[in-house]
Every structure is written in structure tokens, then in C-alpha cells.
C-alpha positions as CSV (number, residue, x, y, z in Angstrom):
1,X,91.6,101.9,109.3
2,X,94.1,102.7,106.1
3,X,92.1,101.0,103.4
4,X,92.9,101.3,99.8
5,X,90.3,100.6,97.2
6,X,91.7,98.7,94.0
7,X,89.6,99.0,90.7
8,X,88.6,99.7,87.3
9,X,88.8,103.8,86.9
10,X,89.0,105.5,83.6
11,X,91.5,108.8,82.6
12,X,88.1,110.8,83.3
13,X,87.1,109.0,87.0
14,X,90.7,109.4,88.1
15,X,90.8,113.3,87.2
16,X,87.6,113.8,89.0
17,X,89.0,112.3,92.4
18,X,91.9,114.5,91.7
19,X,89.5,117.7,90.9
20,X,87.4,117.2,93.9
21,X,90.4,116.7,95.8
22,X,91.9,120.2,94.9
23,X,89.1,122.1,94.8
24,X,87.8,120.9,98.1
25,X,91.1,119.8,99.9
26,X,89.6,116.9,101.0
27,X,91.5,113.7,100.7
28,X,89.5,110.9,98.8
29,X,90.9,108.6,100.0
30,X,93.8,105.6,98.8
31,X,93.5,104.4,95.5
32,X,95.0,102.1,92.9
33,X,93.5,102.2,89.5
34,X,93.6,99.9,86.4
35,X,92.6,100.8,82.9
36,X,90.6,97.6,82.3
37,X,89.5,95.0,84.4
38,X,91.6,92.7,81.6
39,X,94.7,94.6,83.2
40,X,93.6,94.1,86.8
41,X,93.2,90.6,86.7
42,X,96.5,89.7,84.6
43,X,98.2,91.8,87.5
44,X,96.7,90.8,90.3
45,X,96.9,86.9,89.7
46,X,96.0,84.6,92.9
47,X,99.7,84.3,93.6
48,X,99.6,88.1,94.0
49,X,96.6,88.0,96.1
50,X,98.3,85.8,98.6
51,X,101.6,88.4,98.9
52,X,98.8,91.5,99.4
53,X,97.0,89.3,102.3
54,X,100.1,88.4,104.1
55,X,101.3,91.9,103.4
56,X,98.3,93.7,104.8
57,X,98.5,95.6,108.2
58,X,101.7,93.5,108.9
59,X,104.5,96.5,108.3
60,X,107.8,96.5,106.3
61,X,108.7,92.7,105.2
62,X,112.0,91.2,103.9
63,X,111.4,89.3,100.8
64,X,112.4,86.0,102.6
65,X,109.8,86.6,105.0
66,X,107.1,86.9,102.3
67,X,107.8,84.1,101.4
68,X,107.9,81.8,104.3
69,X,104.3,83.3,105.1
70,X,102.9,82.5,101.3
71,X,104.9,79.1,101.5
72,X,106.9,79.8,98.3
73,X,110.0,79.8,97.1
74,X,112.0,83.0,97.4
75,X,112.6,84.0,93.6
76,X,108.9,83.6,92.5
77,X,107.6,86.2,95.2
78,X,110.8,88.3,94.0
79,X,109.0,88.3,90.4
80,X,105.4,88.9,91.8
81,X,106.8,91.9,94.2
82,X,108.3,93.5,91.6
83,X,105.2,93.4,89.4
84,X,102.9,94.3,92.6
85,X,106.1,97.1,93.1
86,X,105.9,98.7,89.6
87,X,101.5,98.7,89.9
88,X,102.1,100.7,92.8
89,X,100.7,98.8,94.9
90,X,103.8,98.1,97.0
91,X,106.8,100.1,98.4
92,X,110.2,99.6,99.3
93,X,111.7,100.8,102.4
94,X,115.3,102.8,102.5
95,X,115.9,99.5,104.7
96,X,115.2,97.7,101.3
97,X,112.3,95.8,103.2
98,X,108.9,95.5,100.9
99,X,105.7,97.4,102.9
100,X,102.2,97.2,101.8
101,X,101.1,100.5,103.7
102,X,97.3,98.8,103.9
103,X,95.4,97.8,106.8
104,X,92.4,96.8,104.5
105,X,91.7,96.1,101.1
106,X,88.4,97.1,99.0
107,X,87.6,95.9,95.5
108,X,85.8,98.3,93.5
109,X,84.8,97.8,89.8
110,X,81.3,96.8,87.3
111,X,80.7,94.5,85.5
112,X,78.5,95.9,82.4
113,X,76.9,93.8,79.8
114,X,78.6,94.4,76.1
């Protein structure tokens, strides 16, 4: 299964997943990391949500199609793809078609008291 894990990392996690990943050659696996969980949340809103889970395992997408299957109109999943598109968290084909390359999607941060 393609799963990518979504999350809270800081400068330092992320250079370690890249360290281990050179020094080992091991892939460590998909990731897509926020700064703060503040940063998360304001990008992935609900709406957001909805696109990634009608997006996931289902293969390049038009943005039409998105949103017949999220039951919205056309030019608010235009604005939430191209926040999702500039996270990274979606691509565009050649085709122009929007593909998230995700079979599965994990959630990965702490909450630590202040």
C-alpha cells in the first residue's frame, strides 16, 4: 500500500529522515510535513479533507470530477486544490488532471502540554 504520513516535524526530524535515508539508502518512506500543528490544521481544513478522501487510491482526477464527488461547486475545490497543490500534497498531471499519488493516509503528530 502507498501511504503517506502527514504531520508535525521540525527542521531537525526532517533532516534526520533525510540522514538516515542517505546514509543507509533505505527509503523512509512518503512524507508531508508541517512546521506547526497551527499550520496543519489552517491547511488542511475539513473541505480539504473531503478532496484528499475522494482523491485517495482513485488516480489522476479532472477538477470537475472532484467536485461532483465532494458535491461542490467547481471554483471552491479550484481554491482548495491549489492550496492542497502548493502543500505538496497534490500533483498535476502533463494531462492537467489533479492526482493524489496515496492509497492511504496516516496522521502523525503530539500533542504536548505547554
Amino acid at each position: 500500500m502507498n501511504t503517506v504520513t502527514i504531520g508535525v516535524s521540525s527542521i531537525e526530524e526532517i533532516s534526520e529522515r533525510f540522514l538516515e535515508a542517505w546514509n543507509t539508502g533505505k527509503p523512509q518512506g512518503a512524507y508531508r510535513s508541517f512546521a506547526t500543528q497551527e499550520l496543519l490544521w489552517k491547511t488542511l481544513t475539513s473541505k480539504r479533507w473531503e478532496i484528499l478522501r475522494a482523491m485517495t487510491g482513485a488516480g489522476p482526477l479532472t477538477l470537475r470530477e472532484t467536485a461532483r464527488r465532494v458535491g461542490r461547486d467547481v471554483k471552491g475545490v479550484h481554491s482548495d486544490v491549489h492550496v492542497l497543490l502548493n502543500a505538496g500534497l497534490l500533483d498535476k498531471t502533463e494531462e492537467g488532471k489533479i492526482l493524489f499519488p496515496f492509497d492511504a493516509v496516516h496522521v502523525d503528530f503530539m500533542l504536548k502540554a505547554a
